[in-house]
C-alpha positions, 0 to 999 in steps of 0.5 A: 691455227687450225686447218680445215680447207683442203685446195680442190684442184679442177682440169677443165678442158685441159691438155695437162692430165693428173700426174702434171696437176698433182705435180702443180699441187705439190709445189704450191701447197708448201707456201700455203701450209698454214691454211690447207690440210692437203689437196685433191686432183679431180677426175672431173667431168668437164675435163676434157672437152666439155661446154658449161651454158652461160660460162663460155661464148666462141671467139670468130676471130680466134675460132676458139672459146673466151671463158665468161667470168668477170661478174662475181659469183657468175660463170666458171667461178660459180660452176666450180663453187658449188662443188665446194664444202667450205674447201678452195677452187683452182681450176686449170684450164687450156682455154682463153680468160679474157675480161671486157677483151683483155686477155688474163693468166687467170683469176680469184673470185673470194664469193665461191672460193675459187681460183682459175688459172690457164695455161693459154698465157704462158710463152708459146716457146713452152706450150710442149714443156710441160714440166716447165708450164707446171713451173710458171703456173704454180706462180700464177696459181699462188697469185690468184689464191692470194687474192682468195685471202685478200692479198693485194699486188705489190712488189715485195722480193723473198729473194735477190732475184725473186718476188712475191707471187702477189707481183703483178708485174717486172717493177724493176723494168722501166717498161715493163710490158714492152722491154720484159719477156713474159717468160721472165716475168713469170719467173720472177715468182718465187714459191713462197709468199713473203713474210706479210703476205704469209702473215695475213693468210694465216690471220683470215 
């Protein structure tokens, strides 16, 4: 099969600088080598504390920003897609997702070719550990290109203790939202997709 997308990395008002994010691209591009050539961290304008029209609204009660992206082709999705050629989008970001009020790690918008992960979701006991927010994040990034490809949640393991990164939650976990820490749940994303979900991105 041939190869002609690179994975374009975007910091967009983030606290995690280039060396981390180049970090994140070498640990998610193994589990996608048979449809990206490479990828590129951009030294992007909106890197640090820049505002987009129309793709954030201030949150009062939270006295932070909510990113505006549950409409496909609109919002943050669309802002980045323009600055694709025909590559994939994953912008990282500090700031909160929310859809119709409910918080996200992220999200994939197949229109634009875009991917968007944060690291507002991760467990606050980690916020300084960079290294290990570079870790859980590489799962959620996996998670959200999938859906790029089509890629459905589901519960498949690549290993006795990890899942594919297509899990949407702890299925072993009779209540998984009450009883499962988020910590653990996000470490029960493996790094490599299984053997059906690998199949099926490499036929689109």
């Amino acid at each position: 099969m041939i190869m002609t997308k690179k994975l374009i990395i975007f910091p967009f008002n983030t606290k995690l600088g280039t060396d981390k994010l180049q970090k994140l691209g070498e640990l998610i591009l193994p589990a996608l080598k048979c449809k990206y050539t490479g990828f590129e961290v951009m030294n992007h304008e909106y890197a640090r504390h820049a505002t987009i029209p129309g793709v954030f609204a201030p949150d009062v009660v939270l006295g932070t920003y909510t990113l505006i992206e549950g409409l496909p082709g609109r919002g943050i999705h669309r802002t980045f897609g323009r600055r694709l050629n025909g590559d994939h989008g994953l912008v990282v970001t500090d700031w909160m997702i929310s859809f119709g009020g409910y918080r996200a790690g992220g999200s994939a918008d197949e229109i634009n070719g875009t991917a968007l992960v944060t690291i507002r979701e991760m467990p606050k006991e980690n916020q300084r550990d960079l290294e290990l927010i570079i870790s859980r994040l590489s799962g959620v990034a996996l998670h959200e290109i999938g859906h790029l490809y089509g890629l459905e949640h589901h519960d498949a393991r690549i290993s006795p203790r990890r899942y594919c990164p297509m899990i949407n939650r702890t299925w072993d976990d009779p209540e998984p939202y009450k009883r499962t820490t988020k910590a653990k749940f996000l470490d029960s994303r493996g790094n490599k997709f299984c053997s059906d979900c690998y199949k099926a991105i490499a036929a689109r």
